[in-house]
N, C-alpha and C positions, 0 to 999 in steps of 0.2 A: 408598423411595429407589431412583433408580433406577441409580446408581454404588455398591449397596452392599456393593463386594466389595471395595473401597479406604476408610481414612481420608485425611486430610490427606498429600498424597505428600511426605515428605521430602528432602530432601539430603541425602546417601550417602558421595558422593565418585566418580573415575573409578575407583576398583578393586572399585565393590561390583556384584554379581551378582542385584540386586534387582531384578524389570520395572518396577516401580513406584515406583521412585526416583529423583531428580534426579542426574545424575553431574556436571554441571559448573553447572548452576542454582544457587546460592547465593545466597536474595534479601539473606542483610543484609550480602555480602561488600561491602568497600572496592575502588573501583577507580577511579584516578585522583581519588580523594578523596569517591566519592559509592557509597551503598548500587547494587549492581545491580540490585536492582527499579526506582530513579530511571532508571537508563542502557534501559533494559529494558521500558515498561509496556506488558505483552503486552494482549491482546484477542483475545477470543473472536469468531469471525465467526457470526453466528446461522443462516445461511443454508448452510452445508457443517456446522456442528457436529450444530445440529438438524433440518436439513431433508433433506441430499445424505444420499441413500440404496441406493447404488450402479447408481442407472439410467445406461446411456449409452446413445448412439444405435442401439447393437444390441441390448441386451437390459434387461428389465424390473428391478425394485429384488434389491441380495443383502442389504440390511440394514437390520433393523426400528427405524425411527423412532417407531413410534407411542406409546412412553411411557405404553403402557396407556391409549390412548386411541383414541376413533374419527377418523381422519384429516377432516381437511375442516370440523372443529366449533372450537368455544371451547375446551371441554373440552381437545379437545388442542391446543388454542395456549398454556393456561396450564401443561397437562403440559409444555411445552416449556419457558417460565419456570422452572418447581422443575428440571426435568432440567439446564437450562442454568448456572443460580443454583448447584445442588448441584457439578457439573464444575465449574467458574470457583473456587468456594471450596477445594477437594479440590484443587486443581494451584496457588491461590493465584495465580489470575489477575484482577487489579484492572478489567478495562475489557470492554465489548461493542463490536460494531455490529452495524449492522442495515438493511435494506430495509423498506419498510412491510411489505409482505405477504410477508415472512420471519415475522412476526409473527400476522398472523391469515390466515384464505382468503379471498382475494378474493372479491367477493359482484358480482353480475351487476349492482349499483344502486352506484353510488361514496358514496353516503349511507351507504348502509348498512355500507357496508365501513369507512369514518370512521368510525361509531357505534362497528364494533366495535375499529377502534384505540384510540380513546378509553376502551374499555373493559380492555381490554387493558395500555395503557399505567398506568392506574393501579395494576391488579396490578405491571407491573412495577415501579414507582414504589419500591410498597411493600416488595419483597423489595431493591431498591437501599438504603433506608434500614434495612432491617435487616442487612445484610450490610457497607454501606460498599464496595461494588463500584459504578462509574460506568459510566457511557455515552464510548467515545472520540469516534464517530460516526454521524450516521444516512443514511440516502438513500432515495431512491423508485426503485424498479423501474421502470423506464422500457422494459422489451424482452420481459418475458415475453407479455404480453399481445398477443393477434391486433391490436389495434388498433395497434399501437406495429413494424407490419411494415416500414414505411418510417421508422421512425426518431421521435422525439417533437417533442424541437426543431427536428430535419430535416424533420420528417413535412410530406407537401404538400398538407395536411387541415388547416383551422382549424378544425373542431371537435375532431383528434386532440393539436392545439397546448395546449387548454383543458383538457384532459382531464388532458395533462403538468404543467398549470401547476397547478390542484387537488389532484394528488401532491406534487410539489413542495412546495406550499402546507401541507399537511399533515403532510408527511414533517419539512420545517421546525417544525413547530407542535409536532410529538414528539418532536426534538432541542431545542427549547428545554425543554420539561417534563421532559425525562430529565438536561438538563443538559450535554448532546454539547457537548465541544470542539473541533468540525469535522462540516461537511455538505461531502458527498460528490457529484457530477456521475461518473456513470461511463456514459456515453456507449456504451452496449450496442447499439445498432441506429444510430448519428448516424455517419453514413457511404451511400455508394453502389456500387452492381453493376455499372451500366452509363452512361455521359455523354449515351446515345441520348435518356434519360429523365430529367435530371439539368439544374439549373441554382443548381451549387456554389457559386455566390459569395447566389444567396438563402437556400441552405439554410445556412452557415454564419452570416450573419448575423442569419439568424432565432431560431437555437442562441443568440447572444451577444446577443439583444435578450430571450427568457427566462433564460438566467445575471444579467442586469443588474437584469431584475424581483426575480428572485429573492434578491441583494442588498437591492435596495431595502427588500423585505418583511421579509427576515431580520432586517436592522437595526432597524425599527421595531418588531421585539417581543423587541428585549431580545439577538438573540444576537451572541454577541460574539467567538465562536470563527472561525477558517480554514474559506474556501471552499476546497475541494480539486477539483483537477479529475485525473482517475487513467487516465494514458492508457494505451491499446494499438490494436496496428497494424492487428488481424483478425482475424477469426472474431467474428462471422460475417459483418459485411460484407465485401466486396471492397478497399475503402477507407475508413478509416474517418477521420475529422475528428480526433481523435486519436490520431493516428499512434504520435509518441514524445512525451520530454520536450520537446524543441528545438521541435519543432511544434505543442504546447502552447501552451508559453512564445510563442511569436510569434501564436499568434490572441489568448492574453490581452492582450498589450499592442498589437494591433491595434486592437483591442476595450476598451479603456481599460479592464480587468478585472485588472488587474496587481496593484492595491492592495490587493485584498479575495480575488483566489485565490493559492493555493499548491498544487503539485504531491502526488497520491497515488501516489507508485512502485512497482507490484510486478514482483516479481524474475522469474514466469514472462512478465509481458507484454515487460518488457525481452530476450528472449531470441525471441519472436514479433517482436520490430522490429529483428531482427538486430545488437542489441547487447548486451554482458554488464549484471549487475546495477548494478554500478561505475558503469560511464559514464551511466547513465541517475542516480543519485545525484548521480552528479560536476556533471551538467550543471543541475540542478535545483539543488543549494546555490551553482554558481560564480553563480547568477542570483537569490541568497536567494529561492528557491521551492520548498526541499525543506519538507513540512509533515508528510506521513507514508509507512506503510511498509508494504505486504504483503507478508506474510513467508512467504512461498513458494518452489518451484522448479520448473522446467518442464524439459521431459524434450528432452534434443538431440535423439532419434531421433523423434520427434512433431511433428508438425505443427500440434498445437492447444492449448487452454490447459490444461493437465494438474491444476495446482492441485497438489502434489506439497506434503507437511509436508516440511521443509528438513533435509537431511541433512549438502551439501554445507560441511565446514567451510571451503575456501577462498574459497568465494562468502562465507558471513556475515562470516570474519573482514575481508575486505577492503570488505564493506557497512559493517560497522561501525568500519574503517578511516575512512570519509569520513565517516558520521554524527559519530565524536568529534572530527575535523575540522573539522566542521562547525558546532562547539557544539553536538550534542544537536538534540532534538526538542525547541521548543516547546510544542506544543499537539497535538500528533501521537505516535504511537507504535507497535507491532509487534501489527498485525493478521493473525492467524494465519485469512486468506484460503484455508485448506488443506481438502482432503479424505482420508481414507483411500483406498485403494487397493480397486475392485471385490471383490476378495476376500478386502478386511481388513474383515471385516461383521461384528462383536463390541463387545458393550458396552467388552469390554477393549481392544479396537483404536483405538478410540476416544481412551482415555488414554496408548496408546503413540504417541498419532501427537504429541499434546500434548508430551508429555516430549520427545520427540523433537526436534521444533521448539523446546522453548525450552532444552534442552539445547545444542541448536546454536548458535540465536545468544547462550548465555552463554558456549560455548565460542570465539565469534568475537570477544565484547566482548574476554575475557581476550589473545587472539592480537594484538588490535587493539594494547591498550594497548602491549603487550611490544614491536611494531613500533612505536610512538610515543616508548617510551623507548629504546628502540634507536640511533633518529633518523639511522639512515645512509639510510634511503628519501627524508626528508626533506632531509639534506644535501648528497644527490646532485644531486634535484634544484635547490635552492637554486644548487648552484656548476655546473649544466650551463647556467643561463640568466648566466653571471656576466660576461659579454661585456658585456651591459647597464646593468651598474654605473656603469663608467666611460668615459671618449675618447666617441667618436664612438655607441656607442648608449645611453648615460646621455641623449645630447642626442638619441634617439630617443624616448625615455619620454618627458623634461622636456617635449616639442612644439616642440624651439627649431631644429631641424633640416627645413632643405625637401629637397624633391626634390634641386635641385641639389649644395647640399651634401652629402648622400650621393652623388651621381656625380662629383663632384670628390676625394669620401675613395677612392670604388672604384681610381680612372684612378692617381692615385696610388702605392696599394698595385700596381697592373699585373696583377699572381695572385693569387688569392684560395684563402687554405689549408683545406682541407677542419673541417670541424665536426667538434666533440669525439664519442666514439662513443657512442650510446646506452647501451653496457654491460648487456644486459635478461637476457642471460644471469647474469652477476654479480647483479642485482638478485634475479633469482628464487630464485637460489641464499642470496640474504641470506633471502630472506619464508622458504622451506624452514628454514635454519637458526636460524632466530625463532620460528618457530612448533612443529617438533620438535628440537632442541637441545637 
């Protein structure tokens, strides 16, 4: 084993002193009526758990992946499985995802690389069924590969179009055999540098005529889960096709793609598109397109995608503010898209970065609730739109009011009295005394 310095990590409480112990994680706690592993189902990300090894762009790996095995073989793709299976069970985490070739090494012949998912995937099958851990979701790698330099969907190669769509194709094929509740579009390279070389309106609907295939297919063999599409703004394009959520959301329904995607939001890319985690939640469910969640945190002082396990309790509590707002996840849940830190290169850093992240956002469900029964955030707002209710903008909503009518209420009135104050300082002072109180 390769975690074998841990059993099963418990739940402790906030005052125990234990590294390996849950402090605010409680899966069979009550909250708002439902066990928190319901509100909760974390997921293990296969590709930072067992792959990210502490390389960045300056210097070579600080931390040994290889699971006692030779990098680059079977051997250690299945080492990967038991190592992964073993963590997941030990911290009682119910879901994975996954990239293809998170899974096995890419093989210079795309046949052969299939053969060995195929191979691959049955092991994992197998330890799924002994374990009762699922697949949240899967995807295909679409940007590591030299081929995939200009983008997959974007790419302005139809033989590098073909190449996407046989990932695709497959990636799908092992989301239905693993059982995935959602395939993933993360649009790694589907963006452009410069317009000199660029002609954006075919390269976008060439991206939305492979998402539509790719519907097509998915459906006819059975799967039945959320297309997710998981934006961000940059890095490493210049521009990338999805930007934010809002930008999302309008090539889907340009692209008559509305019905069958839903948004995958994570909290460091929201933070690269110069908005907080919030609003990119907010704008995703006001548009029933919230599907899932990377549960991350990106560093203000960085400029790139940091991948950071979530510390921040004011970020989760108010993520999780808008999810129980929102009704909950569907088919979607809290994919721990995270890495340790360069020089947390230890089997046991590993488990700390785990606890860490789901410590947090148990600690955000709790904060959440407490703001929901509180209900003064909620009643504030409620009576700051309360103008609307009645007179003259009730018959704004109703539609029964033109133009004129409103410039005849204006002329009327002569002055118009300043709006009610936002009060944000009051508010914030509420969320502080909710949250420590």
């Amino acid at each position: 084993m390769y975690f074998d310095f841990i059993n099963k990590v418990p739940y402790e409480g906030a005052k125990s002193k234990n590294p390996f112990s849950f402090k605010f994680y409680n899966a069979d706690q009550i909250v708002l009526g439902k066990p928190m592993r319901e509100h909760l189902p974390f997921a293990m990300a296969w590709w930072h758990a067992l792959g990210a090894d502490g390389v960045d762009m300056f210097g070579k790996s600080t931390a040994d992946k290889s699971f006692g095995a030779p990098a680059g073989t079977m051997e250690h793709a299945r080492a990967k499985v038991n190592a992964g299976f073993e963590l997941m069970q030990k911290l009682g985490i119910e879901y994975f995802c996954f990239h293809d070739v998170d899974l096995v090494p890419e093989a210079a012949d795309i046949n052969e690389t299939n053969d060995r998912l195929d191979q691959i995937s049955d092991y994992i099958l197998a330890k799924m069924r002994e374990t009762g851990i699922r697949c949240l979701w899967g995807t295909a790698n679409m940007f590591s590969n030299p081929r995939y330099m200009n983008g997959a969907g974007s790419s302005n190669s139809a033989q590098v179009y073909c190449f996407a769509a046989a990932q695709i194709k497959k990636a799908l094929d092992l989301t239905v055999k693993l059982g995935g509740r959602g395939y993933v579009f993360w649009g790694g390279r589907e963006g452009y540098d410069t317009l000199l070389n660029t002609d954006v309106r075919f390269e976008q609907e060439n991206i939305a005529r492979l998402m539509r295939m790719a519907v097509d297919y998915g459906r006819s063999i059975g799967f039945q889960g959320d297309f997710l599409i998981e934006p961000k703004p940059k890095e490493p394009m210049k521009h990338q096709y999805d930007f934010d959520a809002a930008t999302a959301i309008g090539f889907l329904r340009e692209h008559g793609l509305d019905q069958d995607f839903k948004l995958n939001i994570e909290a460091n890319h929201a933070i690269l598109a110069g908005h907080d985690f919030r609003h990119e939640l907010r704008i995703a469910a006001m548009n029933g397109m919230l599907g899932s969640i990377d549960a991350n945190q990106g560093d203000m002082l960085l400029g790139w995608d940091t991948d950071e396990f979530p510390f921040n309790a004011y970020d989760a509590t108010l993520c999780m503010y808008e999810v129980l707002k929102a009704g909950g996840l569907k088919n979607g849940g809290f994919n721990f898209d995270a890495k340790n830190r360069r020089p947390s290169n230890t089997r046991e850093d590993i488990v700390h970065g785990f606890i860490l992240g789901m410590d947090t956002f148990a600690l955000g469900l709790l904060n959440a609730a407490k703001l929901i029964e509180d209900n003064r955030l909620d009643a504030f707002v409620k009576e700051r739109y309360a103008s609307f209710n009645t007179g003259i903008g009730k018959k704004i909503l109703d539609g029964t009011a033109t133009l004129q009518d409103l410039s005849e209420h204006a002329c009327r009135l002569g002055q118009c009295e300043m709006p009610s104050s936002g009060n944000q300082e009051y508010l914030e002072s509420v969320l502080n005394s909710v949250l420590f109180g």
